[in-house]
Every structure is written in structure tokens, then in C-alpha cells.
KEKE-3310 file (N, C-alpha, C; in steps of 0.2 Angstrom, whole numbers, plus 5000, padded with zeros to 4 digits):
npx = (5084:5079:5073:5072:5073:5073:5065:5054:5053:5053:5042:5031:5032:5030:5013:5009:5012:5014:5028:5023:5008:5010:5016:5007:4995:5002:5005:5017:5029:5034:5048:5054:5049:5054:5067:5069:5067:5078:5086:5089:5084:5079:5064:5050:5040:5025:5026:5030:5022:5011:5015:5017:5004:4998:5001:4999:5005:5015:5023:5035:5040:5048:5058:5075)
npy = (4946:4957:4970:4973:4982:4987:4979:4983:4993:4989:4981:4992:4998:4991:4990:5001:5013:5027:5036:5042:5039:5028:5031:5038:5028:5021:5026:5036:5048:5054:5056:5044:5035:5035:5031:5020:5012:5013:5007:5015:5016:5012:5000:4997:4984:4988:4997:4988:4976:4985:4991:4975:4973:4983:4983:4970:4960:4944:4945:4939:4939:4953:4950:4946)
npz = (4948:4935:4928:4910:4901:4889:4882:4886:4879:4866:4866:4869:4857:4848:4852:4848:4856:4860:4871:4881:4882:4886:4901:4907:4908:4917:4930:4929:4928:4909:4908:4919:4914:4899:4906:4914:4902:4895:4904:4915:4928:4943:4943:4955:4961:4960:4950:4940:4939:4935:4922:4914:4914:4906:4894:4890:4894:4903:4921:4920:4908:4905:4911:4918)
capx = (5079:5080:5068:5073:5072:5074:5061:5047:5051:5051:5033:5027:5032:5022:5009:5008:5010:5018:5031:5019:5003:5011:5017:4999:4993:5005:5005:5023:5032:5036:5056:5056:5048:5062:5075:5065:5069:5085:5088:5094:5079:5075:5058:5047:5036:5020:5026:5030:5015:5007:5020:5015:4996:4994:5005:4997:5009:5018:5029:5042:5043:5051:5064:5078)
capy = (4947:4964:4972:4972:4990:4986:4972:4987:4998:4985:4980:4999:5001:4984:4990:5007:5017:5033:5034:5047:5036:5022:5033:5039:5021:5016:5033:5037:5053:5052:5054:5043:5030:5033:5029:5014:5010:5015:5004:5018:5017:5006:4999:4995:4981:4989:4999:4980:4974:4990:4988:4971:4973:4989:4979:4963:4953:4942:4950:4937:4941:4955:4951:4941)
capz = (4943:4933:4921:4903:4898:4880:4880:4886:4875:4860:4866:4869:4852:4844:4853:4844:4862:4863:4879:4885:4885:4893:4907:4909:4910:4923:4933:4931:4922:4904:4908:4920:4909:4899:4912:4912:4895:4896:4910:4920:4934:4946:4945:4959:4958:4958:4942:4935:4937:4931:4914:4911:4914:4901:4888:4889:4895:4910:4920:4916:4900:4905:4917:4917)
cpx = (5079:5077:5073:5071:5068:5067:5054:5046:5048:5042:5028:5027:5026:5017:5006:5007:5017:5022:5024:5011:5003:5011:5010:4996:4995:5004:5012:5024:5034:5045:5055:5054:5053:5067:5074:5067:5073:5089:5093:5087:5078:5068:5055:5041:5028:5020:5027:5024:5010:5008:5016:5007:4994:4999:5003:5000:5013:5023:5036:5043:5046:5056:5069:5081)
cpy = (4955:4963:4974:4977:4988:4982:4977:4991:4996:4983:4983:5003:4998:4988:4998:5014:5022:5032:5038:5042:5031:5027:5034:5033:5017:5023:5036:5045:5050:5048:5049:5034:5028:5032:5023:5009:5010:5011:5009:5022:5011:5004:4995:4988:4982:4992:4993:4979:4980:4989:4984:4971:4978:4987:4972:4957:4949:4945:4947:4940:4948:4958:4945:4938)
cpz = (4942:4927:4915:4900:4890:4877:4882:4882:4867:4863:4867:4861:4847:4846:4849:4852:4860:4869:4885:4888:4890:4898:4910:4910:4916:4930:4935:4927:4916:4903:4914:4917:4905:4900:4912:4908:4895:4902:4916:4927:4935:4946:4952:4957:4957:4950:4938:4933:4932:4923:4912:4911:4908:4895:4886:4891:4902:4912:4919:4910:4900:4909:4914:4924)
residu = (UNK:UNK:UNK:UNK:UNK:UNK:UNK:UNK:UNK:UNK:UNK:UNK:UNK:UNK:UNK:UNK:UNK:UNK:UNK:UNK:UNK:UNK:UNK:UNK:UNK:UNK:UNK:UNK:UNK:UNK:UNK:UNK:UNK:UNK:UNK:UNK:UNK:UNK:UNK:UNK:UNK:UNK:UNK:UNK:UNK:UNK:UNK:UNK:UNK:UNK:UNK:UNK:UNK:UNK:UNK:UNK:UNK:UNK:UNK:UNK:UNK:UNK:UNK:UNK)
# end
């Protein structure tokens, strides 16, 4: 199971969010939200859950 960088940044973008306010949402830093996105960081799963709760969505929808 591995987060889907691309598929948070497309639904932080829908959503009209900045990277910064997501990050401030989830309690992370701006870059490493970006690494995130970039799929060059490991997420933990409380930061998932965090992700998918402040975007509206399941967290399958963004793994594979």
C-alpha cells in the first residue's frame, strides 16, 4: 500500500488549498508536504488519516 503523491496534490488543488494551508491543517511543514506530493517522503499513517480527513476523502482513494 503506497500513498499516491500526485492524487493529493490533484485534490489539494480541486479543493482551492494552498500547499501551505494543507500543511497547517495536517500539522506538518510546507516542504515536507511537498516531498509528499512528490512522492519523495514516507507518510505515516496518522499523517494519512490527517490528509484524507482535511480533503474530504477516504484514505483508499489515495493509495494504491
Amino acid at each position: 500500500m503506497k500513498l499516491q503523491g500526485s492524487i493529493v496534490k490533484k485534490t489539494r488543488e480541486e479543493k482551492g488549498y494552498k500547499q501551505c494551508y494543507l500543511a497547517y491543517l495536517i500539522g506538518i511543514s510546507q516542504s515536507h508536504l511537498s516531498k509528499i506530493e512528490s512522492d519523495k517522503a514516507v507518510v505515516t499513517v496518522p499523517e494519512l488519516v490527517k490528509i484524507a480527513g482535511s480533503l474530504e476523502k477516504p484514505i483508499a482513494f489515495f493509495v494504491s
